[in-house]
N, C-alpha and C positions, 0 to 999 in steps of 0.2 A: 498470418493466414486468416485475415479478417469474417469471422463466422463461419468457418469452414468446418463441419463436421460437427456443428449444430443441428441438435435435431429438433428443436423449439426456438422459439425468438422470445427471452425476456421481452418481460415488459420496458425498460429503461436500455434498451439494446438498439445501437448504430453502429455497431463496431469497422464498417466500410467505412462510415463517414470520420469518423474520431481519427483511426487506425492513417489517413491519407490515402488509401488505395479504392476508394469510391471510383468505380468505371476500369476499376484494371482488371486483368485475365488474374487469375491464381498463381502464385508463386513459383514458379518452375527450378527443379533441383539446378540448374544454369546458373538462374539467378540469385540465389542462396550463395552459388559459388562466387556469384563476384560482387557478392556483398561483404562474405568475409573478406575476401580477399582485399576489400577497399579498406575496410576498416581494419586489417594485420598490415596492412601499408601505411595509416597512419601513425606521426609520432605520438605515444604516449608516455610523458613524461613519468607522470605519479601514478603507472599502476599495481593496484593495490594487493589485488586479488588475481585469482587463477581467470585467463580468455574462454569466456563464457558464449557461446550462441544459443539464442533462446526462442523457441517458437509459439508466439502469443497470438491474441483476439479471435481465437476460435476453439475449438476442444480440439486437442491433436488426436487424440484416442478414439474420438467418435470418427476418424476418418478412413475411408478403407485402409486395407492391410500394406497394399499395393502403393499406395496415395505416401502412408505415413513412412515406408521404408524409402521410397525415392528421395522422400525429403533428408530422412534422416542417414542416406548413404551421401549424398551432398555433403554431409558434416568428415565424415570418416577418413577422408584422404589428413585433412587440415589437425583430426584427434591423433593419427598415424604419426606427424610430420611433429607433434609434439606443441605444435602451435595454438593449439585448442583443447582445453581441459577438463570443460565439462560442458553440457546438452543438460538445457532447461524445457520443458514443458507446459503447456496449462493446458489441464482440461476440466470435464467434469465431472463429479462424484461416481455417477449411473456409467461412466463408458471406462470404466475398468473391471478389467479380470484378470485370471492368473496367465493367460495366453497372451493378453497384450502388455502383460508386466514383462512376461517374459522376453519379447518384444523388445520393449523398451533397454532392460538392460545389456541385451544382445549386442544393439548401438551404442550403448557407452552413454545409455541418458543417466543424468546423478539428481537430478531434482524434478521433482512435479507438483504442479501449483494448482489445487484443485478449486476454482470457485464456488466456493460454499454460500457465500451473498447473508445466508443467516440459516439458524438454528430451528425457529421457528416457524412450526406445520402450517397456519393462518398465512403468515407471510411471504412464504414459499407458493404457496398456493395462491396468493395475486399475486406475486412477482411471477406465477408463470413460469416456474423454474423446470416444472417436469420431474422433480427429487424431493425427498424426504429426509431427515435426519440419518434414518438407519443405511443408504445407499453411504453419505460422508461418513459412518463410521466405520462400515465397510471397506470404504475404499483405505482409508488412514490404515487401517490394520494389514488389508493387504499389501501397502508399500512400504510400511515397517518391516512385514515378513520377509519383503527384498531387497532391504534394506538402504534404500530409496530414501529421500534427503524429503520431506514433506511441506509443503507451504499451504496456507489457506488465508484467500482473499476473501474479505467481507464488506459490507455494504454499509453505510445510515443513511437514513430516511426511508426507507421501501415500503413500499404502499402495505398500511396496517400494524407497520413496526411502532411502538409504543416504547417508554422506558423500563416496563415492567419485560418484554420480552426483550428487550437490546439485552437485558441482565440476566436473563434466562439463558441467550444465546453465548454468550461473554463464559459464564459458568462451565455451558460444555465445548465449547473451543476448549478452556482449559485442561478439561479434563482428557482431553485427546494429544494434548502436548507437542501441537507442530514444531516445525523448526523457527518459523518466523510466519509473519504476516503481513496482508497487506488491509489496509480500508481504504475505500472509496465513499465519498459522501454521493447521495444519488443527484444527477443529473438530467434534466428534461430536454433531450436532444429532438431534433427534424427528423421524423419519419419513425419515431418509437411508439410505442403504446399509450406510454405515459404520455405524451402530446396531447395523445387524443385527450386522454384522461384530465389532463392539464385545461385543456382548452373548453370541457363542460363543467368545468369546476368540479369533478370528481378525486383529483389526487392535487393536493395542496406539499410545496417541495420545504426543505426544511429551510429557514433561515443559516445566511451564513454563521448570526454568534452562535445558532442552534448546532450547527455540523461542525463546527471547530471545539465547541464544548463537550460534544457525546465524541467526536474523535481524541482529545486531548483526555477524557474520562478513562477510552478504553485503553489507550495508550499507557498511562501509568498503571493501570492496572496487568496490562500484558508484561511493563517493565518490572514491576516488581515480580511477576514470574520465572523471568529470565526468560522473557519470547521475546527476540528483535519487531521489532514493526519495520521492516524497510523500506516502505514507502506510505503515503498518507495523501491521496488526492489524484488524479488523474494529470496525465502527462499534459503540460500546455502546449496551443500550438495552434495555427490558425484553422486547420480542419475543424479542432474542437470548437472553438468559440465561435465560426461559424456556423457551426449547427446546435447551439446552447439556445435556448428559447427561455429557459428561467432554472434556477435551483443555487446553491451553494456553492457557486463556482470562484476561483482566484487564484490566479498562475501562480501565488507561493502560498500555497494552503498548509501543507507541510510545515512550511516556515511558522505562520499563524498558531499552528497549534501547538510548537515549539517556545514558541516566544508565547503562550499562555501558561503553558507549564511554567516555564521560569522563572513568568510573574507569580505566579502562586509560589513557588519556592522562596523567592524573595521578598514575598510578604510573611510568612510564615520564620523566616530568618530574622526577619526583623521587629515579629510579634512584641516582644519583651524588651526593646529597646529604649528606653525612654528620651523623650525629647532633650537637644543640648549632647547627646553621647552618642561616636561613633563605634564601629565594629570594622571589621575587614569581612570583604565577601570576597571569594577565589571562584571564577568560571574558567573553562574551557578557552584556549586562543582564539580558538573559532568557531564559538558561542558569542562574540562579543555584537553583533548582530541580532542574533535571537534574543542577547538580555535587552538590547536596545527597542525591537520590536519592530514589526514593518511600519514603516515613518516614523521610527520612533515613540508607538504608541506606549510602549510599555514606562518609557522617561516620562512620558506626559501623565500618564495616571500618578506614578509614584510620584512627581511634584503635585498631585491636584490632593493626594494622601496624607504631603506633609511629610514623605518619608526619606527624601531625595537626599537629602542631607544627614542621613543617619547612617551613611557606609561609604566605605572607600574602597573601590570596585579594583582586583587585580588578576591580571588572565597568566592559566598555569599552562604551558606547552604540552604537559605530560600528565594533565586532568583531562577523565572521560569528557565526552564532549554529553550535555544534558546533563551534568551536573551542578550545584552550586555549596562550594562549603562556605561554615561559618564562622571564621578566623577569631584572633583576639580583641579585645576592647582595646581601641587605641587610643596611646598614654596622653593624649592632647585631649580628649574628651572634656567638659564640664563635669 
């Protein structure tokens, strides 16, 4: 529902053009149906989790009463039939209350994804958010009261983010305890503010090792919380990259900042190693990728480190994936 039931346009905001539906009519409860519908007709082999429909790129909440029941009675025949488990959400902090909560779980909605973008009053205020800290904390509390599954998406790079406030913001996410998160590194799309901004040289976008290092920063630190991040980067895909005009972009960003963690794990495993003597290191089956790195950047530093030959790399089926343990010294060493 590409900006639908916005009632400001961020600054870093195309969500028509990114989303693919630039020049289309608004979603109609019809089409909803036979979008499930296509996608409960295909084969899915490995699914993992409960059949999820989710209604993104606009505030669902900010949309009339009328608007957001139609769409969300589209779903209920499919939640009836058993076929569909749960109804995702995104909106934004400012367009909830207890009436549109109540709303929400009327339909059988289980999660909502509130874009928070960041914590910080300056940054909020040129991103043009329209909200303040205390609206996000508001709303987190009233969808715990309803006991509503809670997400928050956040942002790097936004015009006037610093590292003193990323760590400002980072702090009270935590202390609000969602269920999981998302980051986006910020992007200078066709037709946004930041454009303009971009194009007087007034907003400068972060480099990619910039956004891969302050995402891979937040990331361990939301890991060691016990906060999922499930996702890191924006969806690729030609809408987007056609309207990318400069910033931190790369169809496996997520990947990148995966395969950053890892090398830092694996350098730190192999601190104390001295030259001439191996160790065993145990990753994930399907981490072996990530330890490799996209092109294999990660093999290429540890041989430029010297360290390449200091382990003998073995993948466990039944190790968390983003992990790396530190096995025994093995008996062939020097």
């Amino acid at each position: 529902i590409p900006h639908e039931g916005c009632p400001h346009t961020c600054v870093f905001c195309n969500q028509r053009r990114i989303s693919g539906r630039s020049g289309h009519k608004p979603v109609s409860p019809e089409e909803v149906k036979s979008i499930i519908r296509a996608w409960l007709g295909r084969e899915i082999r490995r699914r993992r989790g409960p059949t999820q429909v989710a209604f993104y790129g606009g505030s669902f909440t900010g949309l009339e009463p009328a608007r957001q029941e139609e769409l969300l009675a589209a779903v209920t025949p499919f939640i009836e039939q058993g076929r569909v488990q749960e109804i995702r959400v995104s909106t934004r902090p400012d367009a909830l209350d207890s009436e549109v909560i109540d709303r929400l779980r009327r339909f059988r909605v289980s999660i909502v994804e509130l874009g928070v973008q960041s914590m910080d009053p300056e940054v909020l205020a040129l991103s043009r958010r329209g909200h303040g800290r205390a609206e996000v904390i508001r709303a987190v509390a009233l969808l715990r009261e309803a006991d509503l599954q809670v997400g928050l998406q956040l942002m790097v790079g936004l015009p006037g983010e610093s590292l003193l406030s990323l760590r400002r913001t980072v702090r009270q996410i935590l202390a609000l305890r969602p269920g999981f998160v998302r980051i986006y590194p910020v992007l200078v799309l066709q037709g946004s503010e930041l454009a303009s901004r971009y194009a007087r040289g007034a907003y400068l976008p972060l480099t990619l090792e910039q956004a891969v290092s302050r995402t891979a920063w937040l990331r361990n630190i939301f890991a060691r919380q016990g906060i999922p991040v499930i996702r890191m980067g924006l969806q690729s895909g030609p809408e987007l990259e056609e309207a990318l005009l400069a910033g931190p972009y790369h169809p496996a960003f997520g990947e990148l900042v995966m395969a950053r963690l890892m090398l830092r794990r694996t350098r730190q495993a192999l601190r104390d190693v001295p030259a001439g003597h191996k160790i065993r290191l145990s990753i994930a089956s399907r981490d072996h990728s990530v330890f490799q790195g996209v092109r294999s950047a990660n093999i290429k530093k540890l041989r430029q480190q010297g360290l390449l030959d200091r382990f003998r790399l073995l993948t466990d089926p039944a190790q968390a994936r983003g992990t790396l343990k530190k096995l025994e010294t093995l008996k062939d060493s020097i």
